[in-house]
C-alpha positions, 0 to 999 in steps of 0.5 A: 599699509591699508588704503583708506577711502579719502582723495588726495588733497593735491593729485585727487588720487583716491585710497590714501594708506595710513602712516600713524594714528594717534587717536583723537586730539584738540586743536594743539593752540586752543589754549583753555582759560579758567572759565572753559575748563567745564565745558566741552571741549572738542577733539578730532582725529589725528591720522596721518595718511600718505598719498600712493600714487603722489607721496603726498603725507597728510591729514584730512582737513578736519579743521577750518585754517580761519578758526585757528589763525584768526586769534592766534597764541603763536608769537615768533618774537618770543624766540631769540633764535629764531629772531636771529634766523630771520634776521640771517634769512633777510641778509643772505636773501638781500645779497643772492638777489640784489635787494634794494630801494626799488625791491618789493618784498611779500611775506605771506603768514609774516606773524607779528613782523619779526622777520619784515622788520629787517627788511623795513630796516633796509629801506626795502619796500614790503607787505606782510600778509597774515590771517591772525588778526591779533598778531597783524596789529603786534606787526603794524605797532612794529612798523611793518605794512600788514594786511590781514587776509588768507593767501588764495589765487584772488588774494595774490592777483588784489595785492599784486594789483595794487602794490605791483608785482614781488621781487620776493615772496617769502612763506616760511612754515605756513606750506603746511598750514594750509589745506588749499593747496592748489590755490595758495599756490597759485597765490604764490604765483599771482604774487611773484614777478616773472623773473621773481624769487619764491623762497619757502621754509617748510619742516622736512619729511625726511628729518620727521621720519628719521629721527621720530617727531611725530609731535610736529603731526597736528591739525594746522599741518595739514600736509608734510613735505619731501622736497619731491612732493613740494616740486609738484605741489609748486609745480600746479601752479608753474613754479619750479625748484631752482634751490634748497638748502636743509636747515637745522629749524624745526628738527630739520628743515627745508628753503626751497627755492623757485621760480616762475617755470619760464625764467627758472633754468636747470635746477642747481645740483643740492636739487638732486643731492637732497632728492637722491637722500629722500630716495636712499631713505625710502620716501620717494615710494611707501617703504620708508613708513613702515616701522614708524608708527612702532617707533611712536608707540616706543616713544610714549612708553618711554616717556610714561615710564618715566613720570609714572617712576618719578611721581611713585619716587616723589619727584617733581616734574614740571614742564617748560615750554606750551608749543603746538608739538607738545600738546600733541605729545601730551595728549596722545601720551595721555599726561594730565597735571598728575604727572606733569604738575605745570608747564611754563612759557614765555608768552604772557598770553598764555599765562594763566590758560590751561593746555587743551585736552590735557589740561596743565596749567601754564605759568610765567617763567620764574616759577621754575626757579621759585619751585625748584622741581626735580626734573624739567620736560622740555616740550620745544625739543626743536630749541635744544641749545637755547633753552639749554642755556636758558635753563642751565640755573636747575643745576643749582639744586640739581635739577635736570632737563628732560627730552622725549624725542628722538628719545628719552634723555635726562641731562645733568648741567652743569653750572658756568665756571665763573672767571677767576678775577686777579687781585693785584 
């Protein structure tokens, strides 16, 4: 593993060493509509490169955070499951740290309220803080109290200021997103009260690695996380890891959980657990990289092999799903509307629009059943069960779902054996 001439984003080490190039992509949420697609449309480096001497795994801030979360696509209430796992999420918290009518609660990137509007129901006081103004207002029409803004230390310090210091700070899949993160740390910091609770969800390194999901690399992941590195990135700003917990959301990940240093005590013993199995597993030093860029490159070959057999065979294959992990997956696999004749997603606002780069169109839902087609890519693999059952109707004509990571699967379903009904 080469070094390269870039710093680091959190320690400022010089020479970071490569993990995995996938060559040049769009942005994975600048959806195309009709009118774009003549005119140019930009694409950046996707390198993935890890720290030495801190371990931290990221890319270079090719993008600017105000460019993609300003307008965003991404809607999490689209998501029953993920619905539920905020909703568990609101209730574990509300118990383990006696959340009442005199709590304060802080989500920071809260998206469209999905998961505050749980806390609202239990009469506790909350904010929501979220960049994306289209998002924000589906929040406000949903009753949740959201102000639009980045997170930053000044941030932090305005809205403790006015609305006094959190009991809670929630920042579920927004540490990677952010490519400042000495600052959005000390916003966490500036947020949470001295004997305060920070809990974040962030996809887990580990689980990444091993299991090969390099289509969660994209440009608003901007850093990617062992539970080691995230110690040290809360450490800069005096936060310290009491807890964690390893979630099975997004392929596998972790909730962290810290405290200001001062009222933090020992760290529980899953603290060691899971840093003890980064370690087994290499990643606690640059051996556990090794090998994962030829994974990669044995992924895409599968999954082209496969679309260039069905199409030479005349079977129809079309997609379900338009997440951020699947453009990367297309577009570094180069699959075009050739191959893949569309996707379909259920967000409206995607209807109509093109994916980027790769240029598939995206359409409603029901043109699967309406089309029939042979097999159905399943981009969101992440929402494995879900989407199994929500698209167990292919089996009505045969049809069959189609995974490509951790690898190449077709799976054959079968329909629900209807209950025998006694005649009397």
């Amino acid at each position: 593993m080469p070094a390269e001439p870039l710093s680091c984003r959190l320690c400022g080490a010089p020479g970071l060493c490569s993990v995995v190039d996938l060559g040049a992509s769009p942005p994975c949420e600048s959806f195309l509509a009709p009118q774009d697609l003549d005119a140019p449309e930009p694409a950046y480096p996707l390198h993935l490169r890890i720290c030495p001497a801190c371990l931290l795994v990221q890319l270079p801030p090719l993008i600017d955070p105000v460019e993609t979360f300003t307008e965003y696509a991404y809607f999490s209430s689209f998501s029953h499951s993920w619905l539920a796992h905020a909703a568990e999420f609101v209730g574990t918290a509300a118990a383990r740290l006696g959340l009442g009518p005199d709590s304060f609660v802080v989500e920071v990137a809260s998206n469209d309220g999905y998961l505050l509007r749980n806390v609202v129901a239990r009469g506790v006081r909350c904010l929501g803080i979220e960049p994306s103004v289209n998002v924000g207002e589906a929040a406000r029409a949903a009753g949740v109290p959201t102000l639009t803004a980045f997170l930053s230390a000044e941030t932090g310090a305005a809205v403790r200021a006015e609305h006094g210091p959190a009991d809670l700070v929630v920042a579920n899949n927004v540490y990677a997103h952010i490519p400042d993160i000495l600052g959005f740390t000390q916003g966490l910091r500036a947020l949470v009260a001295d004997d305060g609770w920070v809990s974040i969800e962030v996809q887990h390194l580990l689980r990444l690695v091993e299991l090969t999901q390099y289509d969660t690399i994209y440009h608003e992941h901007f850093q990617y996380y062992t539970l080691a590195t995230a110690q040290r990135a809360l450490a800069t700003a005096g936060l310290a890891v009491t807890d964690v917990e390893l979630l099975d959301t997004h392929g596998g990940s972790l909730r962290v959980w810290a405290r200001p240093a001062e009222a933090a005590g020992e760290p529980g013993p899953r603290v060691a657990e899971v840093l003890a199995r980064e370690r087994a597993a290499g990643l606690h030093d640059l051996s556990g990289y090794h090998g994962f860029a030829h994974r990669v490159g044995e992924i895409r070959l599968a999954l082209l092999e496969f679309l260039i057999g069905a199409k030479r065979r005349g079977e129809r294959v079309v997609g379900y799903g338009a997440p951020g992990k699947g453009n990367t997956l297309l577009n570094h696999c180069g699959i075009r509307p050739d191959l893949l004749e569309y996707t379909v997603d259920r967000n409206p606002y995607k209807h109509g629009r093109f994916t980027p780069g790769t240029r598939i169109p995206i359409l409603e839902p029901e043109r699967i059943a309406a089309d029939r087609p042979d097999y159905v890519l399943v981009l969101p693999w992440n929402l494995r069960a879900e989407l199994t059952e929500q698209l167990r109707y292919v089996a009505e004509w045969g049809g069959r779902l189609v995974f490509a990571i951790p690898e190449l699967e077709i799976v054959s379903l079968e329909l629900p054996v209807p209950l025998a009904v006694e005649v009397n």
